[in-house]
C-alpha positions in Angstrom: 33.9 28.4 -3.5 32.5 27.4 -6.6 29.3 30.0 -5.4 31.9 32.7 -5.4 32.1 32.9 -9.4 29.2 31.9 -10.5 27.3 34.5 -8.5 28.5 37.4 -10.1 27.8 35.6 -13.9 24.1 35.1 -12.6 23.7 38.7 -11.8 25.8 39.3 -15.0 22.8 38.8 -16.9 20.2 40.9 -16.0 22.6 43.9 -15.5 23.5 43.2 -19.1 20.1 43.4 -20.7 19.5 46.7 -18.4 22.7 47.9 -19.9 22.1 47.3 -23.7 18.6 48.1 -23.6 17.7 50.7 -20.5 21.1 52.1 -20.1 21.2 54.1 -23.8 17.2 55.5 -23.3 18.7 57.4 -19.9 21.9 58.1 -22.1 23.2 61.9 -21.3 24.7 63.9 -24.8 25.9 60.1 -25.9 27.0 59.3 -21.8 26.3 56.6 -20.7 26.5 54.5 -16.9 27.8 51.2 -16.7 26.3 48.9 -14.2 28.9 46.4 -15.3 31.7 48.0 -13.3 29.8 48.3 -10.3 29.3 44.7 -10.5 33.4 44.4 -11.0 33.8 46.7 -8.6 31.6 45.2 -5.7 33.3 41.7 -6.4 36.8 42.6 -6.6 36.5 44.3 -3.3 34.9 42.0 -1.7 37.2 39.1 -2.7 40.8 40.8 -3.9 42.9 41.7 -6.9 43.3 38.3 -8.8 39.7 37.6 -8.8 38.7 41.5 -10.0 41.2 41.3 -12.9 39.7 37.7 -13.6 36.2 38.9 -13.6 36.7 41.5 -15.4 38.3 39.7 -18.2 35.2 37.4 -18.2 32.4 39.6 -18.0 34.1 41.8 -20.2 34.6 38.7 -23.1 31.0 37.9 -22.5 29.6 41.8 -22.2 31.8 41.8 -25.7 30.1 38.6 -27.5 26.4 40.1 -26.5 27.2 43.7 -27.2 28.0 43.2 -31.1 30.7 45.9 -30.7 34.8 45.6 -31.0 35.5 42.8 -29.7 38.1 42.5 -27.3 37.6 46.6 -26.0 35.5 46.0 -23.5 37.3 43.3 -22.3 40.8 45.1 -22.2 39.1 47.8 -20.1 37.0 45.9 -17.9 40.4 43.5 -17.0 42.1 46.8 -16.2 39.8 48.2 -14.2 38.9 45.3 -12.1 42.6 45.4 -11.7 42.8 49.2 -10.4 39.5 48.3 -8.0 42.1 45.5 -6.6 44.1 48.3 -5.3 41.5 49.2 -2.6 41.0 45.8 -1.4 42.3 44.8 2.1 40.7 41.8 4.2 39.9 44.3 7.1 38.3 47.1 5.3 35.9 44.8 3.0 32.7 45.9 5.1 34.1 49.7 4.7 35.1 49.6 1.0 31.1 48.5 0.5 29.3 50.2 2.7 31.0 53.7 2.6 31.3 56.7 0.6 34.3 54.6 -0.6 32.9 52.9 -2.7 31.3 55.5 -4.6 35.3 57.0 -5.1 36.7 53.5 -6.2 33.7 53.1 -8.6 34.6 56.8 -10.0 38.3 55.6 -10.3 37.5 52.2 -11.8 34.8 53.3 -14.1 36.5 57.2 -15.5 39.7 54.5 -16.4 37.2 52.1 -18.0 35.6 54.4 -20.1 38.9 56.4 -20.9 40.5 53.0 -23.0 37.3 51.8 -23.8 37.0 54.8 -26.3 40.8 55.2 -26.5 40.6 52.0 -28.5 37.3 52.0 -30.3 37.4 55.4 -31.5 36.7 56.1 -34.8 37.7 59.0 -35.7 40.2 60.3 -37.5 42.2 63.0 -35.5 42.0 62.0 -31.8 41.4 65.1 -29.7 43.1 63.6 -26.1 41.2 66.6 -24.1 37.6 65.1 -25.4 38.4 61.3 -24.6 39.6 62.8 -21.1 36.1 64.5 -19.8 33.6 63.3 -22.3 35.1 59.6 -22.8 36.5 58.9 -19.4 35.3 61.6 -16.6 32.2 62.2 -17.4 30.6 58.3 -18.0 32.8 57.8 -14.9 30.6 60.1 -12.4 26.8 58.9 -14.0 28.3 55.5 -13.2 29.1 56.4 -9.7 25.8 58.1 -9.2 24.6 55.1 -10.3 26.5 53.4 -7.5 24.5 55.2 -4.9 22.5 52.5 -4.0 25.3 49.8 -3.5 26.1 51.6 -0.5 22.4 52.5 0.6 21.0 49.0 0.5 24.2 47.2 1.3 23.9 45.2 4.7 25.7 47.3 7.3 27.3 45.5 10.4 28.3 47.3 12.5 31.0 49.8 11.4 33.1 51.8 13.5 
């Protein structure tokens, strides 16, 4: 049990240094992936809801401690949208929701909602054009992450799914 949370904290690591240093050189007009949801993402539907929105509140207190940014936005968003990701769990669909095309959808959910209140809160600007944070705060960092996601699914182990 106690393997079950500090697995995802050990992978934590590494996908955080990719992040704040590899993630912003393959940056896109400012948009970025996050490999941090798809970590969130993976978890909370392979062990459920409560876990996901507890994950996400962690990683997203420790993303926010090594990040130097606001703290506390990250790890609004990231509690949120481990919650959302708890949506699609079910105990009979856990090899499905990781193996599939699924996941790639619940990683575009998750991660479009994450970046949407991620720059909802740390915006700095001083007339807030809701259209912009829409598709070039939430949509758009939402589908590099997912394509990012890609090989979850490919390198996953697949039993047998029917």
């Amino acid at each position: 049990m106690f393997w079950n949370f500090l697995k995802p904290i050990l992978l934590f690591i590494p996908l955080a240094s990719v992040q704040l240093v590899v993630m912003p050189l393959l940056s896109i007009d400012a948009i970025t992936p996050n490999l941090i949801i798809i970590l969130i993402c993976f978890f909370t539907l392979k062990y459920g809801q409560m876990y996901g929105t507890l994950l996400g509140f962690v990683l997203g207190f420790l993303y926010d401690s090594i990040s130097g940014g606001l703290l506390g936005a990250f790890m609004f968003s990231f509690t949120i949208s481990g919650f959302i990701a708890g949506y699609f769990f079910n105990e009979n669909k856990i090899e499905i929701n990781t193996a599939t095309n699924e996941f790639i959808i619940i990683v575009l959910i998750s991660a479009t909602i994450n970046s949407f209140l991620y720059n909802l809160l740390s915006s700095s600007y001083d007339e807030l054009n809701i259209f912009y944070i829409i598709l070039e705060g939430g949509i758009l960092p939402g589908l590099y992450t997912a394509f990012f996601a890609l090989p979850v699914i490919l390198f996953n182990t697949r039993r047998e799914l029917r």
